[in-house]
FILUM-835043 format. One line per 4 residues: number of its first residue (from 1); their letters; for each residue x, y, z of N, C-alpha, C, O. Coordinates in steps of 0.02 Angstrom, whole numbers. Layout:
<rs>
NUM	A	X/Y/Z/X/Y/Z/X/Y/Z/X/Y/Z | ...
</rs>
This chain:
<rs>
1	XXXX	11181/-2890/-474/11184/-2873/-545/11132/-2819/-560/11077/-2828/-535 | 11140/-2774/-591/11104/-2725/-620/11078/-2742/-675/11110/-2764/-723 | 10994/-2729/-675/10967/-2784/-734/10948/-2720/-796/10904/-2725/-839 | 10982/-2677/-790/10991/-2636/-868/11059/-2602/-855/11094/-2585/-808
5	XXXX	11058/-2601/-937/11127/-2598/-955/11110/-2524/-1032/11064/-2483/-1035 | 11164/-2534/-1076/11148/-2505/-1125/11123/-2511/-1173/11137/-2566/-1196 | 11091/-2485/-1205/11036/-2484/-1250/11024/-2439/-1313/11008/-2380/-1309 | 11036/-2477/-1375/11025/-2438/-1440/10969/-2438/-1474/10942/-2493/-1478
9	XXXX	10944/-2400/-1497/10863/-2382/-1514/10878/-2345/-1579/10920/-2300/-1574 | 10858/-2355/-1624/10829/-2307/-1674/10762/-2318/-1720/10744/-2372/-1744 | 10729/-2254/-1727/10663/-2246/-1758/10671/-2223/-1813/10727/-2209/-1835 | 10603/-2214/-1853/10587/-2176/-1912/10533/-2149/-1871/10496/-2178/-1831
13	XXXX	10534/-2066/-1898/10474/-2029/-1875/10432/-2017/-1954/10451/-2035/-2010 | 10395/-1995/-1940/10369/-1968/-2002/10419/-1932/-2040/10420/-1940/-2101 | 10460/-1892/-2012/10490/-1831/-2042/10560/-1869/-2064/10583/-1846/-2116 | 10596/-1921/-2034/10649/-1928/-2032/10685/-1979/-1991/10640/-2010/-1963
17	XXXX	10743/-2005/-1972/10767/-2023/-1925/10787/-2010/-1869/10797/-1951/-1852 | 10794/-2054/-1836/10799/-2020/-1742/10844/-2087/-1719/10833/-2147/-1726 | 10905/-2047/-1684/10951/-2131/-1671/10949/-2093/-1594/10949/-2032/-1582 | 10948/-2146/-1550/10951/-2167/-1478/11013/-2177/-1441/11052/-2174/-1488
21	XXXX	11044/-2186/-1399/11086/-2240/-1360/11074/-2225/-1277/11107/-2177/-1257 | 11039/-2255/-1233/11047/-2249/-1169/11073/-2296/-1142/11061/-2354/-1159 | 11126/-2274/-1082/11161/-2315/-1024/11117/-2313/-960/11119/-2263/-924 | 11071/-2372/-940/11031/-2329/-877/11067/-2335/-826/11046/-2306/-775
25	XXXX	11133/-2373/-821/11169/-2367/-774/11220/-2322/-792/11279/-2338/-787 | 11202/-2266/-812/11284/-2206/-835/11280/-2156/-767/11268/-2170/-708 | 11298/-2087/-803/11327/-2051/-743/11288/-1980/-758/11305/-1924/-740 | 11234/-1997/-792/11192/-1935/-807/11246/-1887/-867/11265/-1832/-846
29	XXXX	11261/-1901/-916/11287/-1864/-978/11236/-1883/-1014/11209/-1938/-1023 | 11221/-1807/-1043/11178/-1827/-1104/11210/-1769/-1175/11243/-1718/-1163 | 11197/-1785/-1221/11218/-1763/-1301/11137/-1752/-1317/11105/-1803/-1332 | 11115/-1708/-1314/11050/-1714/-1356/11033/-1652/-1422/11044/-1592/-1413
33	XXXX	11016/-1669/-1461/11001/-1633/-1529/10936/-1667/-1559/10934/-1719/-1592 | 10886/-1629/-1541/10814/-1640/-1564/10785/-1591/-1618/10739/-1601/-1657 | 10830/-1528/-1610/10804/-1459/-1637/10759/-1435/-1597/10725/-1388/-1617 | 10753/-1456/-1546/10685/-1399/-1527/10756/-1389/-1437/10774/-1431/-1396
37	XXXX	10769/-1329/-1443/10807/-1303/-1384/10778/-1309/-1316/10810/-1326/-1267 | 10714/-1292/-1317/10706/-1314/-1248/10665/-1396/-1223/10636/-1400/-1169 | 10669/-1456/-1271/10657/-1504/-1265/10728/-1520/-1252/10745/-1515/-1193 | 10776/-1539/-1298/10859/-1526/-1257/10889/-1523/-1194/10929/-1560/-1165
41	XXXX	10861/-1476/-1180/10856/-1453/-1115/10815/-1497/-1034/10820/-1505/-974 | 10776/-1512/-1092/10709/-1526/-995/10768/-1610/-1014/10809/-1621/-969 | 10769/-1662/-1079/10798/-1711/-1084/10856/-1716/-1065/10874/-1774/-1055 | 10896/-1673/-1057/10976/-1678/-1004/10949/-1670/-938/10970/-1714/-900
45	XXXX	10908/-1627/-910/10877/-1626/-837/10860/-1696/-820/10870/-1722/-765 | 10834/-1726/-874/10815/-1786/-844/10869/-1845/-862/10866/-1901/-836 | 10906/-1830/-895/10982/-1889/-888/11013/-1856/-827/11034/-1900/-788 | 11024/-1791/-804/11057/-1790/-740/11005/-1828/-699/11021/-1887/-707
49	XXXX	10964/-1827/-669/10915/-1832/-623/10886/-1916/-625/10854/-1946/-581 | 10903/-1933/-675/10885/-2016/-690/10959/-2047/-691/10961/-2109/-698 | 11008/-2021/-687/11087/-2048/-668/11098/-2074/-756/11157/-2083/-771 | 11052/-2085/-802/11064/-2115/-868/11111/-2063/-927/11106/-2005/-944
53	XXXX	11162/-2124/-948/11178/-2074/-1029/11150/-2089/-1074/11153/-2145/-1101 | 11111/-2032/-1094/11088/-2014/-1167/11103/-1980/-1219/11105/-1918/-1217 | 11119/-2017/-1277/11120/-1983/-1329/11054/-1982/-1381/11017/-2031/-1377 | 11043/-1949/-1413/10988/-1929/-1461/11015/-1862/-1499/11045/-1812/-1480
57	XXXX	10986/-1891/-1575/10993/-1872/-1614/10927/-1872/-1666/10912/-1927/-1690 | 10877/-1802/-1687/10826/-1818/-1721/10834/-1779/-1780/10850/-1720/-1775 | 10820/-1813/-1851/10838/-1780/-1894/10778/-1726/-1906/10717/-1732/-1900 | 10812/-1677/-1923/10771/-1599/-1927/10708/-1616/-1965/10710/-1650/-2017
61	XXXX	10638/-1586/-1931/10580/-1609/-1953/10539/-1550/-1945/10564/-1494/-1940 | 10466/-1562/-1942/10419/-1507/-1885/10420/-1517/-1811/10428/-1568/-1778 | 10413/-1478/-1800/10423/-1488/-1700/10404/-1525/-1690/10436/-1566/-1659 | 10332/-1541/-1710/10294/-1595/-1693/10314/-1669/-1714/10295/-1715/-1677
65	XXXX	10345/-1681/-1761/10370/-1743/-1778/10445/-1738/-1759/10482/-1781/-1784 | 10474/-1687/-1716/10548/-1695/-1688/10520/-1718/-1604/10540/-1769/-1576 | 10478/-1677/-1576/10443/-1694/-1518/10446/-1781/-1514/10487/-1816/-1484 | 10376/-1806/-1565/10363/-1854/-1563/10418/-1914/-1573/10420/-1964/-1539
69	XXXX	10462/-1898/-1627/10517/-1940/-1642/10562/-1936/-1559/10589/-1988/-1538 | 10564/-1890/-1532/10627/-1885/-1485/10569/-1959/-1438/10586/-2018/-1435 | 10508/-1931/-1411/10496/-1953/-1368/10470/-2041/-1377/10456/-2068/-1323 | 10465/-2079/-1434/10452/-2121/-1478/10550/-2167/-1440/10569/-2220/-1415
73	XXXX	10576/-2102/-1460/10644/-2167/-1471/10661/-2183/-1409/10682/-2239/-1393 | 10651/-2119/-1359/10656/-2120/-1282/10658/-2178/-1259/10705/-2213/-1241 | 10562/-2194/-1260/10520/-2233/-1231/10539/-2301/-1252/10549/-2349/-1215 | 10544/-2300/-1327/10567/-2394/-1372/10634/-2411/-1317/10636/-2464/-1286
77	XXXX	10680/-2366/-1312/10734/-2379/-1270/10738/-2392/-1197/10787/-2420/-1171 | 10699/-2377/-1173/10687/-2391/-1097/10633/-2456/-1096/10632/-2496/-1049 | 10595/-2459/-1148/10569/-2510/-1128/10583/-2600/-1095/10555/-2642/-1060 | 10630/-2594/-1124/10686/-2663/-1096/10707/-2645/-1043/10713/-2696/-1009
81	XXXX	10724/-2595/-1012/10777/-2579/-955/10706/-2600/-911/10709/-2658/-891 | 10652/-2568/-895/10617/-2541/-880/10579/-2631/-860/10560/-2639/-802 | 10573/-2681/-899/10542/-2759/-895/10597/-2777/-873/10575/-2830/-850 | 10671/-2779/-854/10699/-2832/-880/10702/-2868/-793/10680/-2841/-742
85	XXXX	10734/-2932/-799/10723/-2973/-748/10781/-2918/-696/10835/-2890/-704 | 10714/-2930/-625/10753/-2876/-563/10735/-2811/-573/10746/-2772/-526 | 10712/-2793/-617/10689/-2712/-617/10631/-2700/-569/10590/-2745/-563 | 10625/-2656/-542/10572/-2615/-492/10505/-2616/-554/10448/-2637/-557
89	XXXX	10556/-2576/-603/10461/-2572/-628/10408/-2509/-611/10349/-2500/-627 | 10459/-2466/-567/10401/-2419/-543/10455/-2363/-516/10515/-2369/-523 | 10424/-2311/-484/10466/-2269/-476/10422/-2178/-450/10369/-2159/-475 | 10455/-2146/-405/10395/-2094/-397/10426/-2020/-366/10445/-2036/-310
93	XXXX	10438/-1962/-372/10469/-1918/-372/10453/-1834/-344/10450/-1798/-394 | 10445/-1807/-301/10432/-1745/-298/10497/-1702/-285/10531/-1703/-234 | 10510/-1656/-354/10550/-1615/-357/10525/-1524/-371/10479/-1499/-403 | 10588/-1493/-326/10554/-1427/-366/10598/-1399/-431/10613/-1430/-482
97	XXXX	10606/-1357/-420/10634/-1311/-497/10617/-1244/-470/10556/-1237/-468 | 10655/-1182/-444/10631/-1112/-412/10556/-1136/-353/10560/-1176/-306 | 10501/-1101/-372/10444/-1083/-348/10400/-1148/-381/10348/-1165/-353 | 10419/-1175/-431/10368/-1254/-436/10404/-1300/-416/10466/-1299/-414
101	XXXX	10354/-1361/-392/10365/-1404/-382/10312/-1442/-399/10251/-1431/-397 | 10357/-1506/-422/10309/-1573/-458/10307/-1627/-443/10360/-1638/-414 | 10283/-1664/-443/10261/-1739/-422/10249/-1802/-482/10200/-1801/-519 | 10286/-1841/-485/10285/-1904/-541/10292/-1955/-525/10345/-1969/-497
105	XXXX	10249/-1997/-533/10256/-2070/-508/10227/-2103/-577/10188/-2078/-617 | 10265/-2177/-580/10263/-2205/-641/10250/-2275/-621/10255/-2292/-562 | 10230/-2324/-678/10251/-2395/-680/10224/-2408/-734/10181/-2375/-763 | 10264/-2489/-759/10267/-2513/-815/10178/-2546/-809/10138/-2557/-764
109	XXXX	10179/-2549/-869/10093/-2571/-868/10062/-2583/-958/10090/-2552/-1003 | 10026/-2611/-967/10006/-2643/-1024/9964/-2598/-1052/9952/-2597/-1112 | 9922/-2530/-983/9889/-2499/-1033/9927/-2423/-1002/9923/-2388/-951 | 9977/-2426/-1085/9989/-2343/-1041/9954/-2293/-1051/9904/-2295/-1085
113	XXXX	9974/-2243/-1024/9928/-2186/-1011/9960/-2126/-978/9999/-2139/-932 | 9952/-2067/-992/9985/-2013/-946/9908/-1980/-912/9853/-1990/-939 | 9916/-1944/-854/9889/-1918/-822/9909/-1866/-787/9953/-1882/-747 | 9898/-1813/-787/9927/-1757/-770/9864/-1694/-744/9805/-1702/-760
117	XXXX	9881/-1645/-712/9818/-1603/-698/9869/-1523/-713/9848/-1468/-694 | 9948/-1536/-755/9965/-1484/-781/9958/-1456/-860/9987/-1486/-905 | 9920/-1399/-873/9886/-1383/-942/9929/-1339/-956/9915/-1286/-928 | 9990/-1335/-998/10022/-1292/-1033/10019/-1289/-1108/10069/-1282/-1143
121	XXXX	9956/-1295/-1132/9931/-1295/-1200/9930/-1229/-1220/9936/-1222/-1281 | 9920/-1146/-1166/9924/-1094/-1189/10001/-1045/-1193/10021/-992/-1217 | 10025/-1108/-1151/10111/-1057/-1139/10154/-1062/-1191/10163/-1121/-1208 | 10193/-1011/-1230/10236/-1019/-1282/10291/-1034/-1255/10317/-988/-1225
125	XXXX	10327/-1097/-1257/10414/-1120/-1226/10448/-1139/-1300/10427/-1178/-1342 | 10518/-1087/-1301/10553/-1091/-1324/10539/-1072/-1398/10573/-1090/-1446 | 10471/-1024/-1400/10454/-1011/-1477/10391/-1035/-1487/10352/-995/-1513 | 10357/-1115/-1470/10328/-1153/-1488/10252/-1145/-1454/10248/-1142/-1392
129	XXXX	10199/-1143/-1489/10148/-1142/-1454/10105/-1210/-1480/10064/-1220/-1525 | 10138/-1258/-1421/10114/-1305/-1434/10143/-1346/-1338/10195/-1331/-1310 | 10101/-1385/-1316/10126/-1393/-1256/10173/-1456/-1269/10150/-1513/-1262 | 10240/-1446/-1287/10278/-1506/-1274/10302/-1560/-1219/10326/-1615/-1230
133	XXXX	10290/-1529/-1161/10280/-1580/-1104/10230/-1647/-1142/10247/-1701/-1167 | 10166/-1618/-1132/10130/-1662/-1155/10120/-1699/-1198/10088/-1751/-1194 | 10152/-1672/-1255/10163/-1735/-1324/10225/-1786/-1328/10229/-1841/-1354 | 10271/-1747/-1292/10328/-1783/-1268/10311/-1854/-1203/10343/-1906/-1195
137	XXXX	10255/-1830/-1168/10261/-1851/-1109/10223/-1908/-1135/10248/-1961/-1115 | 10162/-1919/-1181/10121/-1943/-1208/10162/-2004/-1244/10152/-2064/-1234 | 10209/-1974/-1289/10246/-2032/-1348/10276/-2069/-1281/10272/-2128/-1264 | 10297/-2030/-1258/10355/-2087/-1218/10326/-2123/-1186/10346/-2180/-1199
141	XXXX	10271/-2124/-1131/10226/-2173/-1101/10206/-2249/-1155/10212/-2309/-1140 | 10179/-2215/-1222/10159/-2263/-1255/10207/-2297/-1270/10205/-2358/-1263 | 10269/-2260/-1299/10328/-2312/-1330/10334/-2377/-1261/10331/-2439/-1268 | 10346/-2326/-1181/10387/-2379/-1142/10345/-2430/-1139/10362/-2489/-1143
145	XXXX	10276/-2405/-1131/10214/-2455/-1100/10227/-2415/-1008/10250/-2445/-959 | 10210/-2362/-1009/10189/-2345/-936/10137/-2304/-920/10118/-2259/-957 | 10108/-2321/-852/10069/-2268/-833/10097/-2207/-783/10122/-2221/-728 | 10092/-2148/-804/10127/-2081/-770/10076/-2027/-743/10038/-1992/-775
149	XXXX	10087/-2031/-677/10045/-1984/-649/10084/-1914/-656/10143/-1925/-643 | 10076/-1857/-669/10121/-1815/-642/10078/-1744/-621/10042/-1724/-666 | 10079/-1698/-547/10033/-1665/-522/10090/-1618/-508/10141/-1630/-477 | 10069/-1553/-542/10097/-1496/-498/10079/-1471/-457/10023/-1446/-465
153	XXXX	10102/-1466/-412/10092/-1445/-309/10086/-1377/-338/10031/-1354/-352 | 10142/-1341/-349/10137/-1270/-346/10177/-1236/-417/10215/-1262/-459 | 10154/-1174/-410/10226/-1154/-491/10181/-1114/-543/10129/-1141/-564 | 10193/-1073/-558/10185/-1044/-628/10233/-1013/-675/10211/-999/-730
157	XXXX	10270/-1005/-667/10342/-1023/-725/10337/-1049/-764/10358/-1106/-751 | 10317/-1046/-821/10337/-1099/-872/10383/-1157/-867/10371/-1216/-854 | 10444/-1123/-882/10506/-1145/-853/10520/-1178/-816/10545/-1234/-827 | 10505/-1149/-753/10523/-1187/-691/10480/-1259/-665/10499/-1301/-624
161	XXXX	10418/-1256/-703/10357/-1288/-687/10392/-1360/-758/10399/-1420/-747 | 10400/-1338/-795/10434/-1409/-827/10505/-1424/-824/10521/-1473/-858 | 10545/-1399/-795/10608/-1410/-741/10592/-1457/-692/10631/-1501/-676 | 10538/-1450/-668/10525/-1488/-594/10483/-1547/-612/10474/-1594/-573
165	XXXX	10456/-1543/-677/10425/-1605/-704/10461/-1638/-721/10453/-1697/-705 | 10521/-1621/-764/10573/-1665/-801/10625/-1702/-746/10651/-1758/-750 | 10632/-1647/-689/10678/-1694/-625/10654/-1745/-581/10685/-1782/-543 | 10584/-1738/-596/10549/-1774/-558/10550/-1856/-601/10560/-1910/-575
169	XXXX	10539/-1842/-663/10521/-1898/-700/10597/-1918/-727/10606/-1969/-760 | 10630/-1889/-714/10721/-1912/-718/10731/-1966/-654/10767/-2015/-665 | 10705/-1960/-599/10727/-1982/-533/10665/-2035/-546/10684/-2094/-552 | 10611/-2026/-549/10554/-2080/-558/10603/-2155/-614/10624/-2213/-606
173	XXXX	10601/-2124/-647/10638/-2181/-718/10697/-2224/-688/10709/-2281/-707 | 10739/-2183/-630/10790/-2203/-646/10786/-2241/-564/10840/-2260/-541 | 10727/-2250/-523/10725/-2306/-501/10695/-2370/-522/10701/-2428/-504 | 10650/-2331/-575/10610/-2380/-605/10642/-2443/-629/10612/-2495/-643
177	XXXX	10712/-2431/-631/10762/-2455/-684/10815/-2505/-659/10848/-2548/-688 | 10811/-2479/-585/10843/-2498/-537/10817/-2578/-521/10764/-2602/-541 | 10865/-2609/-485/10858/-2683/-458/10814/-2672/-385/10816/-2626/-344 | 10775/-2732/-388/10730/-2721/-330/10755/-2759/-266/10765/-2820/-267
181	XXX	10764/-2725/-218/10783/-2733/-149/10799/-2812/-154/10756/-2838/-189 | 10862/-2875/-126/10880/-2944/-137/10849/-2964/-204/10817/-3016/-207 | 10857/-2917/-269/10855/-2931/-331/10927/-2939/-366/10931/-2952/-426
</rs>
């Protein structure tokens, strides 16, 4: 038996509403509408790459409270998949994207926390000068309750360097999620 299934989530952000639905056993389809285009983006990388369907939907806000809302409803939603009886619980990933490549390893844990040694606080993606990896990466840890290592090996791409973060932590999740070996 596969100990996650589907899962409906919805938040209030500051700005607005944000509705959820993940399958962690789907086929990697995702629907996503956050408003911010290249958050969209890295979040379908990581429904292909985590095998999960996601839908999300965040009602139009500031980046920062569409960010936070996306990654808020993420995390509330995985959090069950992520405990439930037979789950791994953990999960760990090195992918590239072009010329970067990244490294993510995760598990469920009481005190979450992200950890990372990638600083994209000065790069503008998709308009925004604000590092959305990291606020994204941040809400969602806290919502699930995990701790996330994630180290870039190599890469300076913008782009490509959170491509290889998001595939990495797509494939991390989606063993995390998984039944553990005669589970």
């Amino acid at each position: 038996m596969h100990g996650c299934g589907t899962l409906r989530a919805m938040a209030t952000t500051g700005q607005g509403r944000t509705n959820v639905r993940v399958n962690v056993a789907g086929a990697g389809q995702a629907s996503v509408e956050t408003g911010i285009s290249v958050l969209d983006h890295l979040l379908s990388v990581l429904a292909v790459y985590a095998s999960f369907d996601i839908a999300l939907e965040v009602e139009p806000g500031s980046a920062e409270a569409e960010i936070l809302g996306a990654g808020r409803a993420l995390g509330e939603s995985l959090a069950g998949p992520l405990r439930a009886s037979g789950a791994r619980g953990y999960g760990s990933a090195v992918l590239p994207a072009d010329e970067a490549l990244a490294q993510v390893v995760l598990e469920t844990s009481e005190r979450a926390a992200v950890f990372s040694n990638v600083d994209l606080s000065q790069a503008r993606v998709g308009g925004l000068a604000t590092d959305v990896a990291a606020r994204f990466l941040d809400q969602l840890t806290q919502s699930a309750g995990l701790v996330v290592h994630v180290r870039l090996v190599e890469g300076s791409e913008t782009q490509h360097v959170l491509d290889a973060i998001f595939k990495a932590l797509g494939v991390a999740l989606g063993e995390a999620c998984r039944p553990r070996s005669g589970a």
